[in-house]
C-alpha positions in Angstrom: 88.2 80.5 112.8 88.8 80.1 109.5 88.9 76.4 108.1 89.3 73.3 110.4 90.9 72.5 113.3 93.6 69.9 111.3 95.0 73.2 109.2 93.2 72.6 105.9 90.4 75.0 104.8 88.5 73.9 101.6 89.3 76.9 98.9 85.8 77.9 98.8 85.0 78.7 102.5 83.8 82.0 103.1 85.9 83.9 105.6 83.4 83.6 108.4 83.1 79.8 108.5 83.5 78.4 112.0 82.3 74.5 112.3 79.0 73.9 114.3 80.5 71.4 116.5 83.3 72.5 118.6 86.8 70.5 118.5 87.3 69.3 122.0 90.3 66.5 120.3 89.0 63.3 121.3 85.2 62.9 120.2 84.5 65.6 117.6 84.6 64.9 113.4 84.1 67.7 111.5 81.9 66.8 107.9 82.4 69.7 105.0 81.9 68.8 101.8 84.4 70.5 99.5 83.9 72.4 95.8 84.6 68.6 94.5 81.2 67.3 96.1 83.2 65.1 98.0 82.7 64.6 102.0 85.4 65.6 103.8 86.3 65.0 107.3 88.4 66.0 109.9 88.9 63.6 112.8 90.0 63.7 116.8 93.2 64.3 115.9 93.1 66.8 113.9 94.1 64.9 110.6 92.3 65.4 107.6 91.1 61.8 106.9 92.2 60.0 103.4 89.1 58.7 102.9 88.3 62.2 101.0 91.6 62.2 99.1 90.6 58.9 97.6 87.3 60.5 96.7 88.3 63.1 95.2 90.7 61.2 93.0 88.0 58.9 92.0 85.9 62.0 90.3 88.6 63.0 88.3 89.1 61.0 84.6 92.3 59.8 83.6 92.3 62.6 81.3 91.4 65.0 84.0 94.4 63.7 86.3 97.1 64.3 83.4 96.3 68.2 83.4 99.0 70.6 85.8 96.5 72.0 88.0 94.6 68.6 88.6 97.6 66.6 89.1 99.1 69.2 91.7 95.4 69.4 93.4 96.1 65.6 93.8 99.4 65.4 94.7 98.8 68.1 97.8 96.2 66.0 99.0 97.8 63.2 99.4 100.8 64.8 101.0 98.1 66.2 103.7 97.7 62.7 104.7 101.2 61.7 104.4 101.2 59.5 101.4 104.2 61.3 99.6 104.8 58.2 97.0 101.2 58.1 95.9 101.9 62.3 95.8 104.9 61.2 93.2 103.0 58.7 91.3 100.3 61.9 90.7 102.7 64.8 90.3 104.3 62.4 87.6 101.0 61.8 85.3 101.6 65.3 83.7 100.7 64.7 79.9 103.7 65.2 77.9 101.9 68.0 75.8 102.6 70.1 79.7 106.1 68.9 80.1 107.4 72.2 78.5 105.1 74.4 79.7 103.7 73.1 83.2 102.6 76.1 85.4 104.6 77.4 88.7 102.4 75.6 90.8 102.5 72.3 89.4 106.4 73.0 89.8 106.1 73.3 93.0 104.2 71.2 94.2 106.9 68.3 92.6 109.4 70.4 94.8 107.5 69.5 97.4 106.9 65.8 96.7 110.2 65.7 96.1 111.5 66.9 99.6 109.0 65.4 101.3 110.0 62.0 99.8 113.5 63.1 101.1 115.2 63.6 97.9 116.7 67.1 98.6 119.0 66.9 95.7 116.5 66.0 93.3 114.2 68.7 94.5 117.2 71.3 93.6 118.1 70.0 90.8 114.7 70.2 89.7 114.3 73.9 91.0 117.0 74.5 89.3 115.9 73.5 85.8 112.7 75.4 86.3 114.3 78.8 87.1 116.4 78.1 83.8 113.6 77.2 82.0 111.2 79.3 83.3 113.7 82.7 84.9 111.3 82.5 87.8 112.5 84.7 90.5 110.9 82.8 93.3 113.1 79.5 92.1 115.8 81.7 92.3 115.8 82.8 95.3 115.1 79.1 97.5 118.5 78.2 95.3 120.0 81.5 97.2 118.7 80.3 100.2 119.7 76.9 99.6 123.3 77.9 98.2 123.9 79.5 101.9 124.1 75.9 103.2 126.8 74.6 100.5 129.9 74.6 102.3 132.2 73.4 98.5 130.4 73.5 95.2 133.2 71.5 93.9 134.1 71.8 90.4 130.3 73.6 89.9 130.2 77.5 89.7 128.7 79.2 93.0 125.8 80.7 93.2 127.6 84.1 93.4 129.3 83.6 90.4 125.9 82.1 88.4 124.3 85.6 89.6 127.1 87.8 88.7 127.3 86.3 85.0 123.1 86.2 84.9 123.0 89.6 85.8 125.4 90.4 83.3 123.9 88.7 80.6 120.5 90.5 81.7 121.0 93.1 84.0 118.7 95.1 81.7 115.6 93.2 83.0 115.0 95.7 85.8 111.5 94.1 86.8 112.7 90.6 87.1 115.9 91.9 89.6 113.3 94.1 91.4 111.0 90.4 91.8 114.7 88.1 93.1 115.3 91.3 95.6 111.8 91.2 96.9 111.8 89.2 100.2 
């Protein structure tokens, strides 16, 4: 088995990690201490407890918790334990010096906040201005998937026609094509 019985595995496990104690669902609580220092447990139910996500929030500075990577670390942590508007409040404290250039998956991870805070529009909107910003073919292609489900776009130019004039404008970028083909 590889991580814990509630579906998270700590990044630094080694493949062969299998807890000492087995998970029977009622009396077992798995202790792991993360590459944070901070004890980690997963209880009867198979939830990863908060008690770690508050930890591990606690180590980081202010300064710390305004970087991408940090504030994404923090925001999928608390998702794990279902607190999606503490997720937002974290995603959020990106130091304006990021704003412009905030890496994929600090994007994604507000995508995620956002949807699971049930603000679908807001997430696509939001993907949206990052594959414009960004011409990230994975955006791209969740708006394809998304634009399936849009029955009238209204006054607003399909997602057909936005392809057709991109490629158009850039059909030269053979790689980038080869990346929004790519299931």
């Amino acid at each position: 088995m590889h991580g814990l019985p509630c579906g998270y595995t700590p990044p630094n496990l080694p493949k062969n990690f299998a807890p000492t104690m087995p998970h029977c669902g009622f009396a077992s609580l798995f202790l792991f201490i993360d590459r944070s220092g901070v004890i980690c447990q997963c209880g009867p139910q198979g939830k990863l407890s908060g008690v770690d996500v508050d930890g591990y929030i606690e180590q980081q500075s202010e300064q710390a918790r305004t970087v991408p990577t940090v504030a994404s670390e923090i925001a999928q942590r608390l998702l794990k334990v279902g607190r999606a508007e503490d997720a937002w409040n974290a995603i959020n404290a990106l130091a304006e010096t990021w704003r412009d250039r905030a890496p994929f998956e600090w994007e994604q991870t507000r995508i995620e906040v956002l949807e699971a805070l049930g603000r679908d529009e807001d997430a696509q909107a939001f993907r949206w201005a990052c594959f414009e910003h960004s011409l990230n073919a994975t955006h791209l292609r969740e708006c394809e998937t998304l634009a399936a489900s849009i029955e009238d776009f209204g006054s607003f130019e399909t997602h057909e026609a936005y392809l057709a004039r991109l490629k158009s404008a850039h059909g030269r970028k053979t790689s980038f094509w080869d990346l929004v083909s790519a299931a």
